[in-house]
C-alpha positions as protocol buffer text, in pm:
chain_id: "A"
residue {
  index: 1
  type: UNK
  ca { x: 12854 y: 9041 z: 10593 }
}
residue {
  index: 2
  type: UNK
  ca { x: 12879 y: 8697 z: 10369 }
}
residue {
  index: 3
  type: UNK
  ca { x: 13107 y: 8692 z: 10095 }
}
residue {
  index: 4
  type: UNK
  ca { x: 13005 y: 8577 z: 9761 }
}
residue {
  index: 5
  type: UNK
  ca { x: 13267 y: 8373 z: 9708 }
}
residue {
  index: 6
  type: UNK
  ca { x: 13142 y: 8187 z: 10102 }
}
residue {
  index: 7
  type: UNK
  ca { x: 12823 y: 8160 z: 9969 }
}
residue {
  index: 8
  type: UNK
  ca { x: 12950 y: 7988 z: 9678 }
}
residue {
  index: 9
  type: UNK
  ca { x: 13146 y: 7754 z: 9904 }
}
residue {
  index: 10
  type: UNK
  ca { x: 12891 y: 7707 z: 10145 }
}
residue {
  index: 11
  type: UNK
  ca { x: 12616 y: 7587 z: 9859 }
}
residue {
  index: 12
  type: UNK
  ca { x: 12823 y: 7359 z: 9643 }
}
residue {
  index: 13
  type: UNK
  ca { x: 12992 y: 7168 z: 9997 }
}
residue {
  index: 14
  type: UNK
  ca { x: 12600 y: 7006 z: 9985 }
}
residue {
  index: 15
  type: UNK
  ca { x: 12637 y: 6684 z: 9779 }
}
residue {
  index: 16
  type: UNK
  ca { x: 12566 y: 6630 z: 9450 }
}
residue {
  index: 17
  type: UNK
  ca { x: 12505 y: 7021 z: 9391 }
}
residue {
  index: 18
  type: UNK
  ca { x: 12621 y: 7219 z: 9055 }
}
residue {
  index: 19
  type: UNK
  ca { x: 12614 y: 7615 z: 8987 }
}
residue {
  index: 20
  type: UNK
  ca { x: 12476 y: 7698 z: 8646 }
}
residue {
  index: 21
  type: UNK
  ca { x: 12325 y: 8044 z: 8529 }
}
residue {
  index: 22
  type: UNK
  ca { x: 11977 y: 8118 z: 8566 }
}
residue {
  index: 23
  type: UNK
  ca { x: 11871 y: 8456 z: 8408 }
}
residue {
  index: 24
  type: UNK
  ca { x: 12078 y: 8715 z: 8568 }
}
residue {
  index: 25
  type: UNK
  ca { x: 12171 y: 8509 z: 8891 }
}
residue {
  index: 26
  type: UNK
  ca { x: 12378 y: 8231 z: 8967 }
}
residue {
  index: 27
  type: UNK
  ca { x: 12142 y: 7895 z: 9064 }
}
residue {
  index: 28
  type: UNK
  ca { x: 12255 y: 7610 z: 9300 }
}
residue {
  index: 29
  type: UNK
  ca { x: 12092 y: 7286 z: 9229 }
}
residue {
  index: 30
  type: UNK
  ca { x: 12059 y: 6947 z: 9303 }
}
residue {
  index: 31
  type: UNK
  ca { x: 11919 y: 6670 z: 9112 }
}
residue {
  index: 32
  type: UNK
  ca { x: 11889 y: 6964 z: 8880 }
}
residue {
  index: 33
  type: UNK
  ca { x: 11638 y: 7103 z: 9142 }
}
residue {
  index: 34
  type: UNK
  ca { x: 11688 y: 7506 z: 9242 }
}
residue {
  index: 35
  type: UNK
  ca { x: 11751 y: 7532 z: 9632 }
}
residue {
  index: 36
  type: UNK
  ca { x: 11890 y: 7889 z: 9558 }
}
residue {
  index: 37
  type: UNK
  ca { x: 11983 y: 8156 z: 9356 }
}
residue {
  index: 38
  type: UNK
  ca { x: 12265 y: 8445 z: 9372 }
}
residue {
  index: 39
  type: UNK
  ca { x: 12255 y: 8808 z: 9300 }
}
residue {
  index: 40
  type: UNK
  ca { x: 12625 y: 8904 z: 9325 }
}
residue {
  index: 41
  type: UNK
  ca { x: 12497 y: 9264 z: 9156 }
}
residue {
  index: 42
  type: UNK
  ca { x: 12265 y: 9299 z: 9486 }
}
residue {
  index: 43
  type: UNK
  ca { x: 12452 y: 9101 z: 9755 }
}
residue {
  index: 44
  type: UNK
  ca { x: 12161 y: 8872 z: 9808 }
}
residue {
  index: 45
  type: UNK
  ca { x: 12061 y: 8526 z: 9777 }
}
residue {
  index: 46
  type: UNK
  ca { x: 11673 y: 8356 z: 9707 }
}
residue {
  index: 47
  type: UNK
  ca { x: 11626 y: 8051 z: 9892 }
}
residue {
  index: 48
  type: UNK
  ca { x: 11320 y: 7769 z: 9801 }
}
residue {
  index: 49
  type: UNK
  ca { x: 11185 y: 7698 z: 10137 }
}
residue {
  index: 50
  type: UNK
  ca { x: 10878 y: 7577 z: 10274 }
}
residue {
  index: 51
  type: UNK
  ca { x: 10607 y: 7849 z: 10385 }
}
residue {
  index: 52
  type: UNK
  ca { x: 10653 y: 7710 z: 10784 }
}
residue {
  index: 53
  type: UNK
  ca { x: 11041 y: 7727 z: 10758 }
}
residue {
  index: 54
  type: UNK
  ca { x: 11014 y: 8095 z: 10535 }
}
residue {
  index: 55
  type: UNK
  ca { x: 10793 y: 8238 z: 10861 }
}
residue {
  index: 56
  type: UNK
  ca { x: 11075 y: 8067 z: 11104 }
}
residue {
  index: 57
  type: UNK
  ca { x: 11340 y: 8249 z: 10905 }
}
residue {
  index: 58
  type: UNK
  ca { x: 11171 y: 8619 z: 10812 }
}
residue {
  index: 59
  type: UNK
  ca { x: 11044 y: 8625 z: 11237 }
}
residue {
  index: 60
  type: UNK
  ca { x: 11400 y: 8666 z: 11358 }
}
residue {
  index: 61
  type: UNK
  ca { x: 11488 y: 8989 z: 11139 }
}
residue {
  index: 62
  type: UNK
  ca { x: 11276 y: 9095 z: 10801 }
}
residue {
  index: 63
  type: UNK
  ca { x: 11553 y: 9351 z: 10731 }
}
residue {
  index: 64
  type: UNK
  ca { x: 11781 y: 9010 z: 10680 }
}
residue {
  index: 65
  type: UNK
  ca { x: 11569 y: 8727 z: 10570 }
}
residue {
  index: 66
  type: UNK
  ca { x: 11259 y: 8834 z: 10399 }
}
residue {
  index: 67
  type: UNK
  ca { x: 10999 y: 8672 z: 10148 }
}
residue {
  index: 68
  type: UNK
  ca { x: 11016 y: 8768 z: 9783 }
}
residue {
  index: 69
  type: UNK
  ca { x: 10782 y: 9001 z: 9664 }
}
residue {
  index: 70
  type: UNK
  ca { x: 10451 y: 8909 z: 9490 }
}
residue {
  index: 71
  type: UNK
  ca { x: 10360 y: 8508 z: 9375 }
}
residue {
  index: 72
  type: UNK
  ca { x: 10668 y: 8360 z: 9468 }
}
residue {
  index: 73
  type: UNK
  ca { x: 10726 y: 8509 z: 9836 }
}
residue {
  index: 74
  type: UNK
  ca { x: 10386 y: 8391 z: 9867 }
}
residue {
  index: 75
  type: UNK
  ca { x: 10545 y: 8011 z: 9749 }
}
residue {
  index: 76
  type: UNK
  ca { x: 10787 y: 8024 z: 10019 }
}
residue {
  index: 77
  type: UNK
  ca { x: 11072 y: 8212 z: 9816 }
}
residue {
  index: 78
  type: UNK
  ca { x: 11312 y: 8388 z: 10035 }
}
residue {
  index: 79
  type: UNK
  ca { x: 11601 y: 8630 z: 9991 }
}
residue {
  index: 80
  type: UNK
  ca { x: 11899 y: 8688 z: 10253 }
}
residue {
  index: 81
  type: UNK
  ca { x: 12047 y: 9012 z: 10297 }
}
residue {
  index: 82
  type: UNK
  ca { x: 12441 y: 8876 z: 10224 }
}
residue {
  index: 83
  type: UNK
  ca { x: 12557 y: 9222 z: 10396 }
}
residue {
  index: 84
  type: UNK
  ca { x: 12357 y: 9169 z: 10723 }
}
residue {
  index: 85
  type: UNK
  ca { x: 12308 y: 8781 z: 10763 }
}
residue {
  index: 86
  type: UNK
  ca { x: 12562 y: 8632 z: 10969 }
}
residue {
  index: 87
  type: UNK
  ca { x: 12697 y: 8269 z: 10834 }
}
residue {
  index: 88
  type: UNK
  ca { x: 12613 y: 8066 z: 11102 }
}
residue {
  index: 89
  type: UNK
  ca { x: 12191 y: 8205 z: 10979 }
}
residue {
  index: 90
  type: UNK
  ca { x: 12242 y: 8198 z: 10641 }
}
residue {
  index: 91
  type: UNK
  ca { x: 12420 y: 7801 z: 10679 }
}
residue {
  index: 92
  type: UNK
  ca { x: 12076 y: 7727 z: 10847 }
}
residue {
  index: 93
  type: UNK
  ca { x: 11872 y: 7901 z: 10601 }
}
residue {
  index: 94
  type: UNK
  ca { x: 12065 y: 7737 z: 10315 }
}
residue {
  index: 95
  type: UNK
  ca { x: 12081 y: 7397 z: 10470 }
}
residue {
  index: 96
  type: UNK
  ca { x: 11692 y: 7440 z: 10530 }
}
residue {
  index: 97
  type: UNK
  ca { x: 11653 y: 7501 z: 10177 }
}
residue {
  index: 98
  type: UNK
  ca { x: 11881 y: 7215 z: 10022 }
}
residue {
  index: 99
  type: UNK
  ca { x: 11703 y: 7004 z: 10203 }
}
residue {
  index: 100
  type: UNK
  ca { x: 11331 y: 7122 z: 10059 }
}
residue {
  index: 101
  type: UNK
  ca { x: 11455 y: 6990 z: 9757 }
}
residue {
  index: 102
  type: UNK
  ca { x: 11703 y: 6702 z: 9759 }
}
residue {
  index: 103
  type: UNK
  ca { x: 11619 y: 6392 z: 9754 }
}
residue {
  index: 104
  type: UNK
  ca { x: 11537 y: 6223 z: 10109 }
}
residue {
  index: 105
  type: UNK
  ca { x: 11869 y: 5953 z: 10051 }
}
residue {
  index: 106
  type: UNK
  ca { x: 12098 y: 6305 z: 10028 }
}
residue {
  index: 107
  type: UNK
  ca { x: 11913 y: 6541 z: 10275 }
}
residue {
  index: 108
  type: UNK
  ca { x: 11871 y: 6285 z: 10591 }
}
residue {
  index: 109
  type: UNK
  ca { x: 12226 y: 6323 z: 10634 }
}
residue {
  index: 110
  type: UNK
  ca { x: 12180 y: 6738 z: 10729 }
}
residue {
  index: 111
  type: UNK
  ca { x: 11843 y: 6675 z: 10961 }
}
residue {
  index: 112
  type: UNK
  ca { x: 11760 y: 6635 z: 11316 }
}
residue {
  index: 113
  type: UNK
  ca { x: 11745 y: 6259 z: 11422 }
}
């Protein structure tokens, strides 16, 4: 199991990222772009990722890492399982997804060379 508060650490060490409310979840953002979204009520978090690196992610374990229901699960939307995902997956996952949406100056810095 992740901890909310080591999700909260994990997402804001990427640079340049805020928190700020969105709905009834808690969104992490850069360049006021979503990369993900926290349910602390349901122990999981939605992740923006690309429809390659979603099926990457949901073919180790669909009971952890599974796409959202309906339109946006079909968009590449993602939620983790925070009480079955170990860290080392869900710092993949959420490094995956920071860099879908940061700028390509901030993300090179967290992909392969």
């Amino acid at each position: 199991m992740v901890t909310i508060d080591s999700v909260r650490q994990l997402a804001l060490s990427f640079p340049e990222t805020d928190e700020h409310p969105h709905f009834e979840r808690i969104a992490f953002r850069v360049k006021k772009k979503i990369f993900a979204t926290l349910s602390e009520k349901d122990s999981t978090l939605n992740l923006k990722l690309t429809l390659v690196d979603q099926s990457v992610f949901c073919a180790f374990d669909n009971s952890i890492i599974y796409p959202v229901p309906g339109g946006w699960g079909r968009q590449g939307a993602t939620t983790v399982n925070l009480k079955k995902v170990k860290k080392y997956m869900l710092k993949d996952a959420l490094t995956t997804a920071y860099c879908t949406v940061a700028p390509p100056k901030l993300a090179e810095k967290f992909l392969p060379k």
